[in-house]
C-alpha positions as CSV (number, residue, x, y, z in Angstrom):
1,X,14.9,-27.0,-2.7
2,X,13.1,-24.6,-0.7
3,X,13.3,-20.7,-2.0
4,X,11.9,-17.8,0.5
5,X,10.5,-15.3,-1.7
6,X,10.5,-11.6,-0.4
7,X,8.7,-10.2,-3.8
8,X,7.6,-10.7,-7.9
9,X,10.4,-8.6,-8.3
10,X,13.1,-10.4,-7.1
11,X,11.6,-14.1,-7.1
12,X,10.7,-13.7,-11.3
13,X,14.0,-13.6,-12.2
14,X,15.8,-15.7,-9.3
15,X,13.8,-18.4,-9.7
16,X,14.2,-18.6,-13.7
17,X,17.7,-18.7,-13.0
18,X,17.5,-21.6,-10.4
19,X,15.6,-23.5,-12.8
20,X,18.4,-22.9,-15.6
21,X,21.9,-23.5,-13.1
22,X,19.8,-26.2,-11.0
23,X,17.4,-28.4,-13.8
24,X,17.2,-31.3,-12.1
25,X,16.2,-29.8,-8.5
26,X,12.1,-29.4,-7.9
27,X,11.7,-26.1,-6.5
28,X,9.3,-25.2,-3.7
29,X,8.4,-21.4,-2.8
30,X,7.8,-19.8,0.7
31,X,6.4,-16.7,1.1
32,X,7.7,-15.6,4.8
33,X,7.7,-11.9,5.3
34,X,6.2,-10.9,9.2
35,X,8.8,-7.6,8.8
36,X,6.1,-6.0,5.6
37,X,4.3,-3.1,7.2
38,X,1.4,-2.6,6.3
39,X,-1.0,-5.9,6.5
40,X,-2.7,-4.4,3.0
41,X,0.8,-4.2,1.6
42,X,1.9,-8.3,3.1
43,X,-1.4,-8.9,1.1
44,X,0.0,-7.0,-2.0
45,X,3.0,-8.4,-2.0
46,X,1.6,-11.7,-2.0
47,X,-0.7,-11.6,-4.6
48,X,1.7,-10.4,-7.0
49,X,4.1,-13.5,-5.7
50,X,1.1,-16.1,-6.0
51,X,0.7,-14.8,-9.7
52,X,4.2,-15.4,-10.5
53,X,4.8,-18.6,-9.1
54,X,1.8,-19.8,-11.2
55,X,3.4,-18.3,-14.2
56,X,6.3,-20.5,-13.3
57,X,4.5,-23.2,-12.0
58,X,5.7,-23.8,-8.8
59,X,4.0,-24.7,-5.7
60,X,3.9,-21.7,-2.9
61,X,3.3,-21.6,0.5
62,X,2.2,-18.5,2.1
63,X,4.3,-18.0,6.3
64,X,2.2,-16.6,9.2
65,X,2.3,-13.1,9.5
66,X,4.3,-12.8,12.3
67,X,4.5,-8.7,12.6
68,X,4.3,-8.7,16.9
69,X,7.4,-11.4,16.9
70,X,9.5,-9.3,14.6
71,X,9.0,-6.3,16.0
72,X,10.7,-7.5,19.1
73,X,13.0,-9.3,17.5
74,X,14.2,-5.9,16.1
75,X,13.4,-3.9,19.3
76,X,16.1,-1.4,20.0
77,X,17.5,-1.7,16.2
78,X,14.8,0.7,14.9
79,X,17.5,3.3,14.2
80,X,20.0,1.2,12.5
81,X,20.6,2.2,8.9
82,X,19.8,0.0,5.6
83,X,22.1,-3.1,5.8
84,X,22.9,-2.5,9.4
85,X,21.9,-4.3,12.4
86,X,18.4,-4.5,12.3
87,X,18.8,-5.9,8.6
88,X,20.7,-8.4,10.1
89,X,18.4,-9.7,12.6
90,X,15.6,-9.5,10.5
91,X,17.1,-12.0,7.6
92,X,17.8,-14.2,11.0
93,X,14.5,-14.2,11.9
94,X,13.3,-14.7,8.2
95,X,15.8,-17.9,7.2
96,X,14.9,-19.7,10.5
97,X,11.5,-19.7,9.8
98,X,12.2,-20.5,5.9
99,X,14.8,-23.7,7.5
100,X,12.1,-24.6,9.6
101,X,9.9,-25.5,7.2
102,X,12.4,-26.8,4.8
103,X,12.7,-29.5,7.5
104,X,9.4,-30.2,8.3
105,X,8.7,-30.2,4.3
106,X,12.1,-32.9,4.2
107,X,13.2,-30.3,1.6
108,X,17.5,-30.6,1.8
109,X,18.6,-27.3,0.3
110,X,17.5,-23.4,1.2
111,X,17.6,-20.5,-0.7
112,X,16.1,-16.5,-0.3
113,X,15.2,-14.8,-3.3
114,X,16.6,-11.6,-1.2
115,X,19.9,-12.3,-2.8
116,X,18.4,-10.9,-5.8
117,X,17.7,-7.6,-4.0
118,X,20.3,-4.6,-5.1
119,X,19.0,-2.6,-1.6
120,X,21.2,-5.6,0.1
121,X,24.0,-7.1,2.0
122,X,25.3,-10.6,-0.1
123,X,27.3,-11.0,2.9
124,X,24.8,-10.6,5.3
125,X,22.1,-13.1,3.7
126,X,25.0,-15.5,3.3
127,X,25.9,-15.6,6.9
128,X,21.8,-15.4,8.1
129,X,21.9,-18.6,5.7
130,X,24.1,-20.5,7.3
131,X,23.7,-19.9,10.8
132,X,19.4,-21.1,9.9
133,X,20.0,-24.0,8.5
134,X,22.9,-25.2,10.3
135,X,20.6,-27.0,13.0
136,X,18.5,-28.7,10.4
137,X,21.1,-30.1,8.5
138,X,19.8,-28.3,5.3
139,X,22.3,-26.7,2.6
140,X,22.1,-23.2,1.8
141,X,22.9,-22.0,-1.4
142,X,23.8,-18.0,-1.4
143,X,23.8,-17.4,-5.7
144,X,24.7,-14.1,-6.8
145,X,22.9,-13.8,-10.2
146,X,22.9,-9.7,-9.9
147,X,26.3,-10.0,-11.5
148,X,27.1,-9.8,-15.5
149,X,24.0,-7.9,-16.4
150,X,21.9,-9.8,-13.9
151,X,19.9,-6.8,-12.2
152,X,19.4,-5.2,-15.7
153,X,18.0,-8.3,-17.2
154,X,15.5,-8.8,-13.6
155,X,13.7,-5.5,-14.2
156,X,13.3,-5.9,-17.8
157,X,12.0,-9.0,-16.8
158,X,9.6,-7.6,-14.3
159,X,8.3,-4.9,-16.7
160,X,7.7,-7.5,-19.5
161,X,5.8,-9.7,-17.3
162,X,4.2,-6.7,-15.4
163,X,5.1,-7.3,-12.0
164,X,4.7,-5.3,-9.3
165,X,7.6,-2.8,-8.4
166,X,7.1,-1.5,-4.6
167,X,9.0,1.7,-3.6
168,X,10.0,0.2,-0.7
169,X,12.2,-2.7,1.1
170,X,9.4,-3.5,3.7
171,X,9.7,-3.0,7.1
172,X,8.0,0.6,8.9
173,X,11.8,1.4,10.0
174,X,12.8,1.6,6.3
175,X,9.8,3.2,4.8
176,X,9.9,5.9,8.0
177,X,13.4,6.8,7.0
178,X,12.5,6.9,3.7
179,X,9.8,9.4,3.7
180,X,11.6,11.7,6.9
181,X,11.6,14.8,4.7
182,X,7.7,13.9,3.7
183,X,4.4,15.8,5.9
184,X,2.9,12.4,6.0
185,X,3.4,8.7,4.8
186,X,1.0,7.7,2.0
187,X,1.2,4.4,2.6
188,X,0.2,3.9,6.4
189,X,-3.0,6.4,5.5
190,X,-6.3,4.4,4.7
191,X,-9.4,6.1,5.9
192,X,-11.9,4.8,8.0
193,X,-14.8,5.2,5.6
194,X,-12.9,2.3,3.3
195,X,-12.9,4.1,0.3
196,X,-10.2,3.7,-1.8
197,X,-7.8,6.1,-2.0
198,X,-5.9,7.1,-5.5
199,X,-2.4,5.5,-5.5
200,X,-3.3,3.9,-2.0
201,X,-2.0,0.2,-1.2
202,X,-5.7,-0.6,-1.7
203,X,-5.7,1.1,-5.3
204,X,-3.0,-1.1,-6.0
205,X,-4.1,-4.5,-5.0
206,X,-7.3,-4.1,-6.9
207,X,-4.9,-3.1,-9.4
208,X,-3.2,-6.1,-9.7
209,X,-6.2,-8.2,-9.1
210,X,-7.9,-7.2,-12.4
211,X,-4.2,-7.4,-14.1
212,X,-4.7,-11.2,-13.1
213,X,-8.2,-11.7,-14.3
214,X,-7.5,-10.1,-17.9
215,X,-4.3,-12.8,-17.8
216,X,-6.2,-15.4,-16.8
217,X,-8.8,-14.5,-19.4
218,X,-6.4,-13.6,-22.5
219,X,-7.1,-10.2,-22.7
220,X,-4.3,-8.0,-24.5
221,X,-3.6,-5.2,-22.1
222,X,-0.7,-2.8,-20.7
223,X,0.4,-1.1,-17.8
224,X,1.5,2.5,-17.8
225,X,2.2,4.9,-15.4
226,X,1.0,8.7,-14.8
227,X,1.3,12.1,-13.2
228,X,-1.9,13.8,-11.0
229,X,-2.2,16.0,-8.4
230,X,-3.0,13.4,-5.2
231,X,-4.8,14.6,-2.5
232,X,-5.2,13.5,1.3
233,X,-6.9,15.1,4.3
234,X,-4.6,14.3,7.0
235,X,-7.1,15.3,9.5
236,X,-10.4,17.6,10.1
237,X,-12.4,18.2,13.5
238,X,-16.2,20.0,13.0
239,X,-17.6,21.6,16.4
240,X,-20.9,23.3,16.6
241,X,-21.2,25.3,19.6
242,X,-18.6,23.6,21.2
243,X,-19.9,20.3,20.6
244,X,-18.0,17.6,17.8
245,X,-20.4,16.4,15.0
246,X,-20.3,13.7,12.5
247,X,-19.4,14.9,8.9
248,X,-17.8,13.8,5.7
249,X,-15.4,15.8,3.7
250,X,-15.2,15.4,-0.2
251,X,-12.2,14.5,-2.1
252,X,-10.0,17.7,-2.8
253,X,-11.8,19.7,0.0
254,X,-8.2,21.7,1.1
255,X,-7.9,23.8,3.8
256,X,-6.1,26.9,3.7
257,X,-6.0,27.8,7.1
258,X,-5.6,24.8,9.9
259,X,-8.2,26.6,12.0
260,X,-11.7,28.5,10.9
261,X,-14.1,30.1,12.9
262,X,-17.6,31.9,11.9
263,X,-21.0,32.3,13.4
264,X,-24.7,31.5,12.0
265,X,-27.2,33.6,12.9
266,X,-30.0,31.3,11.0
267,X,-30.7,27.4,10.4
268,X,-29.6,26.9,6.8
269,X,-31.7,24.1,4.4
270,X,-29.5,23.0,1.3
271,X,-26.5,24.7,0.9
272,X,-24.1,27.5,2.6
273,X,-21.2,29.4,1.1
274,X,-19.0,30.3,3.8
275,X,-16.5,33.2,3.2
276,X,-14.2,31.6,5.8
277,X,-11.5,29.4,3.9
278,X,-14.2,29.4,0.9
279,X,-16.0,26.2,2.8
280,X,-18.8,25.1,1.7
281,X,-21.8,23.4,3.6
282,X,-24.1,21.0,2.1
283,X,-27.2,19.6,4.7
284,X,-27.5,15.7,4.0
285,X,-30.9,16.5,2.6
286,X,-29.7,18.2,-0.4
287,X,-26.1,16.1,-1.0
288,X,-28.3,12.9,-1.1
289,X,-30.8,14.7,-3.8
290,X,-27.4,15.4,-6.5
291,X,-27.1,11.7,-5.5
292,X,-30.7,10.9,-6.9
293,X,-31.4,9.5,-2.9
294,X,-28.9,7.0,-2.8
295,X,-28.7,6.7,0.7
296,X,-31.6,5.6,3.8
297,X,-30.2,8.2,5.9
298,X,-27.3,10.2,7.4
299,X,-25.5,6.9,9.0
300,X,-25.6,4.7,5.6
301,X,-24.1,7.5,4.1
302,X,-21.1,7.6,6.4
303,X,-20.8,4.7,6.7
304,X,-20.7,3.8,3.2
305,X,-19.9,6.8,1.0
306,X,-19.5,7.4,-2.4
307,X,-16.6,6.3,-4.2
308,X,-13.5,8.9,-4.8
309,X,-14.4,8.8,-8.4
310,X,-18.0,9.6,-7.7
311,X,-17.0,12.2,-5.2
312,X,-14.6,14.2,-7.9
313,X,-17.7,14.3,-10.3
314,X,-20.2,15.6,-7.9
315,X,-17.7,18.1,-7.2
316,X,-17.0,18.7,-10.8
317,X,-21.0,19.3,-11.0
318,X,-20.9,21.7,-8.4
319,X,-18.3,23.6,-8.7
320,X,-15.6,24.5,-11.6
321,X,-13.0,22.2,-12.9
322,X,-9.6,22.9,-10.2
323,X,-11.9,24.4,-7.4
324,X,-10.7,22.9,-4.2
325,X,-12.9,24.8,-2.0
326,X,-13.6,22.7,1.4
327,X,-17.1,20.8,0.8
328,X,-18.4,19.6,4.1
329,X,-21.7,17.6,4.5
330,X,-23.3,17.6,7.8
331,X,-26.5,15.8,8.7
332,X,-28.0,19.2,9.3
333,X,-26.8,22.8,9.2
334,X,-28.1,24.6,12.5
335,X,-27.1,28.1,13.3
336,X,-24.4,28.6,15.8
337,X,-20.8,29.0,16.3
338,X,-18.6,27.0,13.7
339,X,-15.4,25.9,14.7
340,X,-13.7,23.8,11.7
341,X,-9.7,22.4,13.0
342,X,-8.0,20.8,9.6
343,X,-5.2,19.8,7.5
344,X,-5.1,18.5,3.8
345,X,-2.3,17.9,1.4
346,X,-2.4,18.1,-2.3
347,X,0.8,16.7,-3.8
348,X,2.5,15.6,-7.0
349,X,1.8,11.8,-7.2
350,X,2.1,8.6,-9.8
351,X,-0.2,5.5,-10.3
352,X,-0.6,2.7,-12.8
353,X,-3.4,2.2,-15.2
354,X,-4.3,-0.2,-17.4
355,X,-4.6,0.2,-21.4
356,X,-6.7,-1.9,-23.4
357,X,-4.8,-3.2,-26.2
């Protein structure tokens, strides 16, 4: 038997079950999922799905990531409301590809670890089923096992084996309707200096990649969850005398106003305190001496800046504990006329740690 898997979540459970109501069947996972947007959060979801199935011991086999084709599969459906249309195309899309390779594998039954899902439609999976495997002559099984306690026992399940629990189904289309009363969406954000972002996708696959190497290792450990102030600059532009420059913006730099003007009458060396939005200039000079020279020059350093840990505590050094004056580091500080054009967020926010048993 072939089982698509759409997530930990939902296969961990599901697939326990199949084992328990089917003994005597050898199951085979598929890991098809082209509608998961982003890339970084397919990769996520993946890992977490790899780890299981080697808890369970069952061979997985990781689809193409077929995000162009789905996206016009769903074109014109990018409106439709959870469980509508666009759902209905989608599990379509995602059974043929799962009956495809049940045939080519000579596998004689299909199942979709969706069904476990609470976000949706039995109906509709039953019927995507079908009409999939139909042409291949392959049996589709449609199991409800959310029934008699089924979705309680699943997350209990899922916390126990620590598992993890996306906030959402998948696809852009749901995750855009889901944060529609948000400024931004966190998840679509990754900045182009790769550093990893607190609660980011990338916070959580490395995450979950040490939660694998302390299992794999027999470490004693836990998972548990808590509240911080998040932070995200959303987007900044620096001109001097009109012209852009390049410049790097520390962690909890937030701007009060979107748009800051002031003149220099003098080159500054080190450090200058402007009274403008409380901003604060450091020349790259002086930044890389608090970083005891760290960096060859002005271009390693943006191109490969500190962490966001590292950045907090050089900003702890300089400044008191809560400041969130703007801290901007420019290869140079020339006098002139400043314009600064931004917007930052600071927000409530969770994220997982682990605690060493």
């Amino acid at each position: 038997m072939l089982v698509h898997i759409c997530c930990s979540v939902d296969s961990h459970y599901f697939i326990q079950e199949l084992k328990r109501v089917y003994p005597k069947e050898k199951l085979v996972a598929y890991f098809y999922d082209p509608n998961i947007h982003p890339y970084s959060e397919y990769e996520l979801r993946f890992l977490d799905v790899k780890r299981s199935c080697d808890k369970l011991k069952i061979k997985l086999y990781k689809g193409e990531y077929e995000y162009e084709k789905w996206l016009n599969a769903v074109k014109g459906y990018e409106d439709e409301p959870e469980k509508g249309a666009r759902c209905e195309i989608c599990f379509d899309f995602r059974m043929k590809g799962s009956a495809q390779l049940a045939f080519k594998l000579g596998e004689k039954k299909l199942t979709t670890t969706l069904l476990m899902s609470p976000k949706k439609d039995l109906e509709q999976l039953k019927k995507a089923l079908e009409k999939e495997c139909k042409p291949y002559g392959i049996e589709f099984l449609a199991v409800d096992f959310r029934k008699n306690g089924g979705s309680t026992r699943q997350f209990k399940l899922a916390k126990e084996d620590k598992l993890y629990h996306q906030n959402y189904c998948g696809c852009i289309y749901g995750l855009k309707k889901q944060k529609e009363n948000k400024a931004f969406i966190d998840e679509l954000m990754s900045p182009i200096s790769r550093q990893i972002l607190p609660a980011s996708i990338e916070a959580r696959i490395a995450l979950y990649k040490k939660v694998r190497s302390l299992e794999k290792k027999g470490i004693p450990f836990e998972l548990s969850r808590e509240k911080f102030l998040n932070y995200r600059l959303l987007k900044a532009l620096i001109k001097i005398n009109n012209q852009a420059v390049k410049a790097h913006i520390l962690f909890y730099s937030h701007f009060k106003n979107a748009w800051t003007k002031f003149s220099l009458d003098n080159d500054f060396k080190g450090i200058y305190k402007s009274l403008k939005d409380e901003m604060i200039f450091l020349d790259f000079e002086y930044f890389n001496a608090l970083c005891k020279n760290k960096f060859k020059n002005y271009e390693n350093f943006l191109e490969k800046p500190l962490s966001i840990e590292q950045e907090i505590k050089l900003r702890q050094k300089l400044l008191e504990a809560y400041n969130l004056s703007p801290i901007i580091i420019l290869k140079q500080i020339p006098k002139g006329r400043y314009e600064i054009s931004a917007k930052s967020e600071i927000y409530f926010d969770t994220k997982e740690k682990i605690a060493f048993l």
